[in-house]
TORLO-852290 format. One record per residue (C-alpha): x, y, z; residue number from 1. Coordinates in Angstrom, 3 decimals, padded with zeros to 6 digits. Layout:
c1 X	c2 Y	c3 Z	i NUM $
...
END
This chain:
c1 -028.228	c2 003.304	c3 000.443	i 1 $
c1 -028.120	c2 007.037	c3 001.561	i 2 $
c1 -025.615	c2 009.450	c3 001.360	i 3 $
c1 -022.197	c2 009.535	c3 002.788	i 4 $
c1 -020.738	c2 012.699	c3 003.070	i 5 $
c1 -016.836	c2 012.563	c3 002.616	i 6 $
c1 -013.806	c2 014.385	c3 002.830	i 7 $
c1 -010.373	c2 014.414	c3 000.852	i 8 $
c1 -007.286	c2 015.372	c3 002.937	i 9 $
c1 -004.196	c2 015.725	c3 001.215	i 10 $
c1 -005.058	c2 016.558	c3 -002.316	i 11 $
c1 -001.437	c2 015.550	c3 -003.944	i 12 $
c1 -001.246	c2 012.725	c3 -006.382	i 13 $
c1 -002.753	c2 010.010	c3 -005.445	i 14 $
c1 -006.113	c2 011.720	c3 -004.522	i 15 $
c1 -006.324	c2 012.672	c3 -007.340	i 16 $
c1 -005.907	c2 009.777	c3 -009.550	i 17 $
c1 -007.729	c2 007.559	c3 -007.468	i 18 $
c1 -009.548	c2 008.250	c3 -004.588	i 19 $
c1 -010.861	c2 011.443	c3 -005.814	i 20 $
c1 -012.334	c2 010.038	c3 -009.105	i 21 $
c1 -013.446	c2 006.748	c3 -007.354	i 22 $
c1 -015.871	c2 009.176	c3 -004.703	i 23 $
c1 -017.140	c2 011.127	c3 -007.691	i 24 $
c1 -018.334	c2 007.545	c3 -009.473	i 25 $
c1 -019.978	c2 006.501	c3 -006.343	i 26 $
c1 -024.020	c2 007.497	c3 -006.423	i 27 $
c1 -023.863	c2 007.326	c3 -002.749	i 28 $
c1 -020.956	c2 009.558	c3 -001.893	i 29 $
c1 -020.727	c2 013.125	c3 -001.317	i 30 $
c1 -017.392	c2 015.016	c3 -001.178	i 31 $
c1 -017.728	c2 017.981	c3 001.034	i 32 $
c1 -014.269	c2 018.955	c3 001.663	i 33 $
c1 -010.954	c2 019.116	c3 -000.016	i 34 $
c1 -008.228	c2 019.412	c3 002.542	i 35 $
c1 -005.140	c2 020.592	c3 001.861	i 36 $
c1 -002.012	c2 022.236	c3 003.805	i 37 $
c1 -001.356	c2 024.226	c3 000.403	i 38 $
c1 -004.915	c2 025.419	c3 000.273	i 39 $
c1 -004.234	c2 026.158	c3 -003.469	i 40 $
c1 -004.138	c2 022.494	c3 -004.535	i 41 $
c1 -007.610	c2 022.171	c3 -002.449	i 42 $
c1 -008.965	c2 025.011	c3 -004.289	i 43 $
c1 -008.048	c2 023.798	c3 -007.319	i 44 $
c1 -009.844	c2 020.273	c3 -006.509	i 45 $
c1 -013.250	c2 021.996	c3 -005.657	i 46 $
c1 -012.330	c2 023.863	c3 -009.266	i 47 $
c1 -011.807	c2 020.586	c3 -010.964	i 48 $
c1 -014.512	c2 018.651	c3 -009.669	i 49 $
c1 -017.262	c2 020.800	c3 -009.345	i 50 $
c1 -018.071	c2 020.268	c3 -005.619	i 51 $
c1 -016.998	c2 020.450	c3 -002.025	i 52 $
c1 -015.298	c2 023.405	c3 -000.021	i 53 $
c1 -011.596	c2 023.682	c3 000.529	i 54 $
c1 -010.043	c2 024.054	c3 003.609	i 55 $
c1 -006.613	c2 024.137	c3 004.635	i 56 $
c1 -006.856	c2 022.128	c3 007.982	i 57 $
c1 -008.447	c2 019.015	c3 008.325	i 58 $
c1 -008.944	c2 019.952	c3 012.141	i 59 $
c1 -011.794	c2 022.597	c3 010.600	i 60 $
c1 -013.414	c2 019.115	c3 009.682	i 61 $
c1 -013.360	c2 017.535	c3 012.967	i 62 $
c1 -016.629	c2 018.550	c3 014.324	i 63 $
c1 -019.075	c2 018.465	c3 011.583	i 64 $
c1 -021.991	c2 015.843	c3 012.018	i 65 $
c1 -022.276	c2 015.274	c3 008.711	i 66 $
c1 -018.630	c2 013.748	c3 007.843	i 67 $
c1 -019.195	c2 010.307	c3 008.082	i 68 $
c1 -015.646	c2 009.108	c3 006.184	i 69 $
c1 -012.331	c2 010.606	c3 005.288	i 70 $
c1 -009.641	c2 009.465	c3 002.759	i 71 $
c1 -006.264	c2 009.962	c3 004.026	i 72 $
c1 -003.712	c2 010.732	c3 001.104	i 73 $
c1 -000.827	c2 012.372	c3 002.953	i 74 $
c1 002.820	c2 011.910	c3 003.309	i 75 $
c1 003.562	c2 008.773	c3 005.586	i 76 $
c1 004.629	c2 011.334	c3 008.566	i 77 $
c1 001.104	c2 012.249	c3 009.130	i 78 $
c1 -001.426	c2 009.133	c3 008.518	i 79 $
c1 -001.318	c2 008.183	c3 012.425	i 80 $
c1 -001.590	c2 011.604	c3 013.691	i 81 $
c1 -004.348	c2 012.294	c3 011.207	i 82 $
c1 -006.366	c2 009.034	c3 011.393	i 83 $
c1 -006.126	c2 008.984	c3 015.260	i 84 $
c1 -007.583	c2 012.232	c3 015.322	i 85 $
c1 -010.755	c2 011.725	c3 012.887	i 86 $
c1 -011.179	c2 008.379	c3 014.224	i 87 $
c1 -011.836	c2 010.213	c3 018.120	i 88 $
c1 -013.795	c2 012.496	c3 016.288	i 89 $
c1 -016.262	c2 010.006	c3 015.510	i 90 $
c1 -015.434	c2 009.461	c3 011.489	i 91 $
c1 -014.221	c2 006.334	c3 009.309	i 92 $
c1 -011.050	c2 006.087	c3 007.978	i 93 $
c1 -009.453	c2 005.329	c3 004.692	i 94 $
c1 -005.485	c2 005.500	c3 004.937	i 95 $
c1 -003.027	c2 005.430	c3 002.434	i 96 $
c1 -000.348	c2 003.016	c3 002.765	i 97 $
c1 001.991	c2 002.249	c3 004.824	i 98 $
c1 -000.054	c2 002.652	c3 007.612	i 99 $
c1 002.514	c2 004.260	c3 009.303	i 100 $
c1 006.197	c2 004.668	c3 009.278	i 101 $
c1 006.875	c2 002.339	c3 012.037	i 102 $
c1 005.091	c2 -000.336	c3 013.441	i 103 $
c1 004.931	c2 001.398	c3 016.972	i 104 $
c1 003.023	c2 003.961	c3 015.118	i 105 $
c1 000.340	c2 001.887	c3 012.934	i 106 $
c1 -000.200	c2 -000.540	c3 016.599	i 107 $
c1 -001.480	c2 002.669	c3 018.144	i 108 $
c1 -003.221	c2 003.426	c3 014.988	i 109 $
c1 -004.866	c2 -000.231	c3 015.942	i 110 $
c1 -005.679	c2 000.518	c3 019.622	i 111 $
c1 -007.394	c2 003.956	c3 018.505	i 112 $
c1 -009.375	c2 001.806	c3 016.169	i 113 $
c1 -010.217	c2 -000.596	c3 019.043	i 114 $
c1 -011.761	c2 002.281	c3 021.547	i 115 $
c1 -013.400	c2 003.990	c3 018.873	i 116 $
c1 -014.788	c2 001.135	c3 017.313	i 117 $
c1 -014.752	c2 003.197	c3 014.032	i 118 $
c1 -013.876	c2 002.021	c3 011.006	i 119 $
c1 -010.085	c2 002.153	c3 009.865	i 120 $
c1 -009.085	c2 000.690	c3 006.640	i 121 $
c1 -005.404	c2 000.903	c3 005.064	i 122 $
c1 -005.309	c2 001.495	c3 001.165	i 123 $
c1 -003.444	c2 -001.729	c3 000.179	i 124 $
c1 -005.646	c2 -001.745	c3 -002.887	i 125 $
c1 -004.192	c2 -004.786	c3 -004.380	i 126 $
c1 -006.876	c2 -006.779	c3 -001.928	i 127 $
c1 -009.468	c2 -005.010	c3 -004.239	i 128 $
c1 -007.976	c2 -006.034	c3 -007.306	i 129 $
c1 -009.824	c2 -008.474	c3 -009.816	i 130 $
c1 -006.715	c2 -010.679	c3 -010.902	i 131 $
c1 -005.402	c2 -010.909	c3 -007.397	i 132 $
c1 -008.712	c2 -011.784	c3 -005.909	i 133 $
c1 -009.208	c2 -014.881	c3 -008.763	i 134 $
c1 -005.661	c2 -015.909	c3 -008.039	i 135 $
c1 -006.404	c2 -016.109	c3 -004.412	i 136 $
c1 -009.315	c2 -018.349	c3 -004.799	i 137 $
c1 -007.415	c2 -020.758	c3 -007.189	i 138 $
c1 -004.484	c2 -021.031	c3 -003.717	i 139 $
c1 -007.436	c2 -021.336	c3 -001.847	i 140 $
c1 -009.192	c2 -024.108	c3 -003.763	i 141 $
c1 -005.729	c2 -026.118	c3 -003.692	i 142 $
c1 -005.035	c2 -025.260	c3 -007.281	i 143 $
c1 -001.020	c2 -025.195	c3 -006.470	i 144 $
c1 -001.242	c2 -027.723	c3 -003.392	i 145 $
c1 000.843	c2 -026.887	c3 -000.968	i 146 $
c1 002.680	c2 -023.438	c3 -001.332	i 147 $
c1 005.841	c2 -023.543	c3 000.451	i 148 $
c1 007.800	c2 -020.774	c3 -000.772	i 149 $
c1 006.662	c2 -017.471	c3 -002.602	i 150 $
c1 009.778	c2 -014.647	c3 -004.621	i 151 $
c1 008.889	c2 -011.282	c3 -004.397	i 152 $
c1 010.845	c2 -008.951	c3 -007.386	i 153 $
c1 009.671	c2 -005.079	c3 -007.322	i 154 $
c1 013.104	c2 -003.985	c3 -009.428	i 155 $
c1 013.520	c2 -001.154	c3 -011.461	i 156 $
c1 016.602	c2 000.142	c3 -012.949	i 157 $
c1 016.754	c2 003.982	c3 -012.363	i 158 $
c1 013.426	c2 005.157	c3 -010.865	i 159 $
c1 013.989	c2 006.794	c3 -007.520	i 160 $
c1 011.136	c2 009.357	c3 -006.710	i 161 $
c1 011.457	c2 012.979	c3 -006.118	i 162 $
c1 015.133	c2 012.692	c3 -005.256	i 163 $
c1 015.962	c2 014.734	c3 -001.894	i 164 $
c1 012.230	c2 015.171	c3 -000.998	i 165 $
c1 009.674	c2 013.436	c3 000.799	i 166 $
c1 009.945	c2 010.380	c3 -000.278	i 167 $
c1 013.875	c2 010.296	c3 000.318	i 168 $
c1 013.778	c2 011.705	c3 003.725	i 169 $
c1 013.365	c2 008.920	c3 006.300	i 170 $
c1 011.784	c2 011.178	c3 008.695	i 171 $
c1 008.827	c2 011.572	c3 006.866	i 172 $
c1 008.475	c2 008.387	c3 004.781	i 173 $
c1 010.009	c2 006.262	c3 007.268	i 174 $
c1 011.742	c2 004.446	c3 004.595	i 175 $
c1 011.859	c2 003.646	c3 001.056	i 176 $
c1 011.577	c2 001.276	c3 -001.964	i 177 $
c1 010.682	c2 -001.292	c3 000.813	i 178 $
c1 007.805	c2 001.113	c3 002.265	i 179 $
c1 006.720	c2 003.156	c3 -000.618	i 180 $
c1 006.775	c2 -000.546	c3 -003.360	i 181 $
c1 007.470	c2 -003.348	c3 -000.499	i 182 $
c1 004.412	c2 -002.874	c3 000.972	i 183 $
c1 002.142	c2 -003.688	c3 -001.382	i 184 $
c1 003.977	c2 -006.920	c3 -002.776	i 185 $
c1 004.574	c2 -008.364	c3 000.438	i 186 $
c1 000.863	c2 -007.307	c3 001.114	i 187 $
c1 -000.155	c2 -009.375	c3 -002.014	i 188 $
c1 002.068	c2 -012.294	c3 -000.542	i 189 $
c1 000.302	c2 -012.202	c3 003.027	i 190 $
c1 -003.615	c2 -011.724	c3 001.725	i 191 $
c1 -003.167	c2 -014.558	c3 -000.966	i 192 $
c1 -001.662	c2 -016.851	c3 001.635	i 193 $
c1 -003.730	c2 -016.680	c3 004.515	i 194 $
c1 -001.545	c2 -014.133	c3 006.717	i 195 $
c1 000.561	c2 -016.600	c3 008.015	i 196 $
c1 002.198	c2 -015.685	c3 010.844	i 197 $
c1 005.958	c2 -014.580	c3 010.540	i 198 $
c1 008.637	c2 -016.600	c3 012.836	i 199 $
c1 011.710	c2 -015.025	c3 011.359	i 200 $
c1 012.766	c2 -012.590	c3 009.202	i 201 $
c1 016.425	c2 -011.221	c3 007.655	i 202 $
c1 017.068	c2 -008.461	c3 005.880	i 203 $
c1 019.328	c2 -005.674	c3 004.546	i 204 $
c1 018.033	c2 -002.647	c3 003.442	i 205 $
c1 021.208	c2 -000.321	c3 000.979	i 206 $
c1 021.555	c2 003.052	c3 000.471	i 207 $
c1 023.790	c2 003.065	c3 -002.649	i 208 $
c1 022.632	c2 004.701	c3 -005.821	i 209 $
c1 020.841	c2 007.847	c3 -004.792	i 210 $
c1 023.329	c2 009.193	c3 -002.018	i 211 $
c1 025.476	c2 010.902	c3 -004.309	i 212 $
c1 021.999	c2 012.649	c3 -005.539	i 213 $
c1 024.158	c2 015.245	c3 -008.288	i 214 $
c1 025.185	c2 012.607	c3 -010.020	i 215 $
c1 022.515	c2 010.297	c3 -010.069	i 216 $
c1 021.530	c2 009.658	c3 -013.535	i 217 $
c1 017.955	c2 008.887	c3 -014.373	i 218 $
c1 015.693	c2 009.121	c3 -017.320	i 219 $
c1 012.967	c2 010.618	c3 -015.417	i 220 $
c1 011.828	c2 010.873	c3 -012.200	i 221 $
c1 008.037	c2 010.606	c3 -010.797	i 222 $
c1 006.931	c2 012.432	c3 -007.774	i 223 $
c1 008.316	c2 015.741	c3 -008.704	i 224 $
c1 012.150	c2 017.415	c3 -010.070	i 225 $
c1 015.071	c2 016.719	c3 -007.546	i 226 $
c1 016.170	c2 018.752	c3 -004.896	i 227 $
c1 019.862	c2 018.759	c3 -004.307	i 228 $
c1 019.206	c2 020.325	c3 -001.443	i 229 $
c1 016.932	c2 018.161	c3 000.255	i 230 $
c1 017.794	c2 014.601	c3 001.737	i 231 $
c1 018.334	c2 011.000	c3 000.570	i 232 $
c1 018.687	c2 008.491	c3 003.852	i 233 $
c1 016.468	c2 005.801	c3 002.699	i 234 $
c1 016.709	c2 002.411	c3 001.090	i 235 $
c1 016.970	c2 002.061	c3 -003.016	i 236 $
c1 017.495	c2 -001.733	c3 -002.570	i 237 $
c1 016.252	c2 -004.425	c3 -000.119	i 238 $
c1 016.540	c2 -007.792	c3 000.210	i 239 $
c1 015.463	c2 -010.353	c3 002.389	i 240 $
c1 013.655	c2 -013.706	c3 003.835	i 241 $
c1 010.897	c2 -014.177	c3 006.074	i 242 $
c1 009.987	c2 -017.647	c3 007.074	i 243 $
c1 006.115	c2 -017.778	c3 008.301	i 244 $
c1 003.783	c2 -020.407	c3 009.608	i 245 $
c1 002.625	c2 -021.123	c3 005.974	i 246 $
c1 005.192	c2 -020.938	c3 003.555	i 247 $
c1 008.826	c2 -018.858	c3 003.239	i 248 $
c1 009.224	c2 -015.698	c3 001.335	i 249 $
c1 012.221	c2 -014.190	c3 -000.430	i 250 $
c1 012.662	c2 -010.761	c3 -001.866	i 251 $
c1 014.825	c2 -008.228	c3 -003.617	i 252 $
c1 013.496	c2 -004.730	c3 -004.304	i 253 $
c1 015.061	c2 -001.429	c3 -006.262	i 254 $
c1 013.871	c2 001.690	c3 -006.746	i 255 $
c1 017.432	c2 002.019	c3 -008.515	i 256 $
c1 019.317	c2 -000.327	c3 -009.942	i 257 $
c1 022.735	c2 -001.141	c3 -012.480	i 258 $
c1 020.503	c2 -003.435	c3 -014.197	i 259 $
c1 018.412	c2 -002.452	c3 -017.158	i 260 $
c1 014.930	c2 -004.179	c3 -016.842	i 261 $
c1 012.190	c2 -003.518	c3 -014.348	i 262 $
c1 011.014	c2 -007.387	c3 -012.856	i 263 $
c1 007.706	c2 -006.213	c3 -010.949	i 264 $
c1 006.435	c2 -010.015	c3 -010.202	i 265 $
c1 005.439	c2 -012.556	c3 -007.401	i 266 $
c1 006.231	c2 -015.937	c3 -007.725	i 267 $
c1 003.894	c2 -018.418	c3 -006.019	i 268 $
c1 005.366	c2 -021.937	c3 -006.142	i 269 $
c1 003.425	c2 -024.934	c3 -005.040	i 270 $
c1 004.030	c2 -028.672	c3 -005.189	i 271 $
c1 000.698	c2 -029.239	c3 -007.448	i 272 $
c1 001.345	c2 -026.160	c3 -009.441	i 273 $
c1 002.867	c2 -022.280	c3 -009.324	i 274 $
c1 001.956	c2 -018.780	c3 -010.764	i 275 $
c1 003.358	c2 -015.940	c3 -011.656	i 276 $
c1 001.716	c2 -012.380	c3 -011.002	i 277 $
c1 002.662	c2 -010.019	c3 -012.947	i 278 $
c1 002.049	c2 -006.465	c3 -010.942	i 279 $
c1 -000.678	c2 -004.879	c3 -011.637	i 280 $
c1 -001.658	c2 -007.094	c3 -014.442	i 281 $
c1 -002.372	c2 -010.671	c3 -015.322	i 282 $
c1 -000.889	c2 -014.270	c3 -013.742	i 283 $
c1 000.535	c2 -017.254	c3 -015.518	i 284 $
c1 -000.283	c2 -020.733	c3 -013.842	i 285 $
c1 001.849	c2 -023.822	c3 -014.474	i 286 $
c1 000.575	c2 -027.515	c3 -013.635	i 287 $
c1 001.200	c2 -030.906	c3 -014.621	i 288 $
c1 -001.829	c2 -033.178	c3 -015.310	i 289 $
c1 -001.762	c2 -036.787	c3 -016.982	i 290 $
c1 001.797	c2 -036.804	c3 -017.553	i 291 $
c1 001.502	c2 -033.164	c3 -019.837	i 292 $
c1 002.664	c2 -030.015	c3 -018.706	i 293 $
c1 000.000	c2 -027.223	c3 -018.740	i 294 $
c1 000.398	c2 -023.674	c3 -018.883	i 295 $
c1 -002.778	c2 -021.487	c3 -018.308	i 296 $
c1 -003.252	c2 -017.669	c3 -018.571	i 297 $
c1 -007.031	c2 -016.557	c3 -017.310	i 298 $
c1 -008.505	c2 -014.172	c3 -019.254	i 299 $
c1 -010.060	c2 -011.367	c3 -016.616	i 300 $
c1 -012.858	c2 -008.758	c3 -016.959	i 301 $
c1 -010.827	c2 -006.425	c3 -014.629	i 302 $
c1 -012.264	c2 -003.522	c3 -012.779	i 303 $
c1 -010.346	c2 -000.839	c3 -011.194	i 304 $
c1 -009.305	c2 -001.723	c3 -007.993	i 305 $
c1 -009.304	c2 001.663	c3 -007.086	i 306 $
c1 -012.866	c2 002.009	c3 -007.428	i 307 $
c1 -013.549	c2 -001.190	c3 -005.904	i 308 $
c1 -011.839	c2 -000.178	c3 -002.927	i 309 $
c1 -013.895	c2 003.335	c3 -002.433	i 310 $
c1 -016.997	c2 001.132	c3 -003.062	i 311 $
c1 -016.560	c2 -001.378	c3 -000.701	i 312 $
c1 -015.356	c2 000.638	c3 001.976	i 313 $
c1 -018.448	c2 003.149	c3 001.767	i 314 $
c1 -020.540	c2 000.378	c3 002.050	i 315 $
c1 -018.697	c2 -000.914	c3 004.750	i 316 $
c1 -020.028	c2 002.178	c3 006.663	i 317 $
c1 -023.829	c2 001.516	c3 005.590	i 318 $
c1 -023.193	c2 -002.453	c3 007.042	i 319 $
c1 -020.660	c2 -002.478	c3 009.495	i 320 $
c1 -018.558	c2 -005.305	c3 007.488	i 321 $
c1 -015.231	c2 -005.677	c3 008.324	i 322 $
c1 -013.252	c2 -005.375	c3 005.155	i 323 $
c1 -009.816	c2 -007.533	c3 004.662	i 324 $
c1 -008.089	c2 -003.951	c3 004.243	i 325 $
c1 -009.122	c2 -003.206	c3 008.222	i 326 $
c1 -006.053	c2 -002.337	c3 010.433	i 327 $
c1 -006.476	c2 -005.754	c3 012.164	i 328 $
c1 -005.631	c2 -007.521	c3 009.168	i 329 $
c1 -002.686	c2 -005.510	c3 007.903	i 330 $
c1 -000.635	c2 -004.776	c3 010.378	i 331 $
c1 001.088	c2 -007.820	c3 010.030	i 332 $
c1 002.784	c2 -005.988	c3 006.833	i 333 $
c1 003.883	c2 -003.548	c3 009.119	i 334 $
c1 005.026	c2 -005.784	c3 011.371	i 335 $
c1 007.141	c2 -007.473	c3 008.868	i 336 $
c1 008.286	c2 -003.967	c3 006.857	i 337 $
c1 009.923	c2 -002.940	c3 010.340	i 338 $
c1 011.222	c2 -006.523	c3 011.032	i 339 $
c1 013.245	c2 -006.227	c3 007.798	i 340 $
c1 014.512	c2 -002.445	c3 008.340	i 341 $
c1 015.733	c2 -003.579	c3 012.264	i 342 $
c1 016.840	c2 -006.992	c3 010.764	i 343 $
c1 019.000	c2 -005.136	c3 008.341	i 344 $
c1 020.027	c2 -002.191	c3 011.408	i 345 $
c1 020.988	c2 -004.508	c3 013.602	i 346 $
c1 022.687	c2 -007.252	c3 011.364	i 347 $
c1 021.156	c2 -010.059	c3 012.212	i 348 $
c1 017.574	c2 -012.199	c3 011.821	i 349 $
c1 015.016	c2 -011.328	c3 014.341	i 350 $
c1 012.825	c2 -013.911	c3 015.680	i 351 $
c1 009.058	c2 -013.291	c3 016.625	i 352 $
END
């Protein structure tokens, strides 16, 4: 396999605890360029790693040859904008979720894709992950039966991120614990399941606990101090039901809740069997065979699903596969993420 030459843009967080690391442990990857806004936190990347140039806007990027690929870990505000652009500019594209903020936004995202016919993948890494991918095949090999409902939890009690910034500011996230934690359980849900199509989905989507940001009490916050004078107007609790094609699905997320344990599970339940997934971890499945109740918990050599998901999608490039992360796949969690934010707007269930 030769070469791919690569570059980082947006060089906060998540770059660098997994997309960055995952480039530098592929053989075949090259990372040219570190992009940043802040051109500091690129400089400090080429510092860090050892390689690659920084550069302050990814337009400087645009018209080298040799960029093949580009990993796009901004805020949510600028992934369409961004991937549209290096997509016309001939280069493959690895985007953070959400796609988008809106599902307006990731379909033209999609039609982009379709003229370019350049590769544009959406960083729902739990497709990549080992657990996930075993549990899968069990649902697939009619380990459960017939799965006719799924629960989604993603709950925590007091764990808002960087309070009045840009993950509280609808304008640039588009949303919150629905977009920022929704997305990748209901993404879990969709991939294990078969993507079944959605015919009708209710939600509500609250504001309550962060609002009154001074006097929001938390034990510590991720994504960075709060800024009292910055802007909360997302969700900090969602809830809802989506009836599909295949089976229905029920939820209740929190960034922030009055309720002292953190529930970060899917619930599969089928009429031969169910499982639990624990997020980010290992799965529980429950049977009955010859009149005994069974309870089985795989043990798993598991990989880092980060890395898988750099791997595969450089070699993607090299084959032309289509990956299950590809825009034409999971937009349907868009779809659904914006179903349950109008569902909950407009007070009422929306019907596909």
């Amino acid at each position: 396999m030769s070469t791919t030459k690569v570059a980082i843009i947006g060089c906060g967080t998540i770059a660098n605890n997994a997309h960055i690391p995952a480039y530098i442990a592929n053989p075949h990857v090259e990372i040219k360029y570190f992009v940043d806004i802040i051109k500091e936190k690129a400089e400090k990347a080429v510092t860090a790693y050892g390689c690659g140039t920084a550069v302050e806007s990814y337009q400087e990027i645009l018209n080298d040859p040799e960029i093949e690929a580009v990993s796009i870990c901004t805020p949510n505000d600028s992934h369409a904008s961004i991937a549209m652009e290096c997509l016309q500019a001939g280069k493959n594209v690895l985007c953070e979720k959400p796609a988008a903020r809106t599902y307006a936004e990731a379909l033209e995202m999609q039609r982009v894709q379709h003229e370019t016919g350049k590769i544009l993948n959406i960083g729902v890494v739990n497709r990549f992950n080992t657990g996930v991918n075993v549990m899968k095949k069990m649902i697939e090999d009619g380990s459960l039966g017939e799965i006719y409902h799924v629960y989604v939890s993603f709950r925590s009690q007091r764990s808002i991120p960087g309070l009045g910034g840009a993950f509280t500011t609808k304008s640039i996230a588009g949303g919150g614990v629905l977009i920022d934690w929704g997305v990748h359980f209901l993404d879990i849900v969709m991939y294990c399941t078969g993507d079944p199509k959605p015919k009708t989905v209710s939600g509500t989507a609250y504001c309550k606990l962060g609002k009154d940001m001074k006097d929001y009490s938390y034990l510590n916050m991720w994504a960075g101090p709060p800024d009292y004078s910055g802007t909360y107007d997302v969700d900090d609790f969602v809830t809802g039901m989506i009836r599909t094609e295949g089976p229905t699905i029920t939820l209740n997320g929190a960034w922030a809740q009055n309720i002292g344990v953190d529930e970060m599970y899917i619930d599969f339940l089928g009429d031969k069997g169910g499982i639990r997934l624990n997020y980010g971890g290992d799965f529980t499945l429950w049977s009955a065979q010859h009149g005994a109740l069974l309870e089985t918990k795989p043990k798993l050599n598991m990989g880092d699903h980060f890395q898988n998901e750099i791997d595969q999608f450089i070699k993607s490039i090299q084959t032309g596969e289509k990956l299950s992360s590809h825009i034409d796949t999971v937009i349907i969690t868009s779809q659904i993420l914006q179903a349950i934010y109008d569902s909950s707007e407009s007070g009422r269930e929306l019907t596909f």
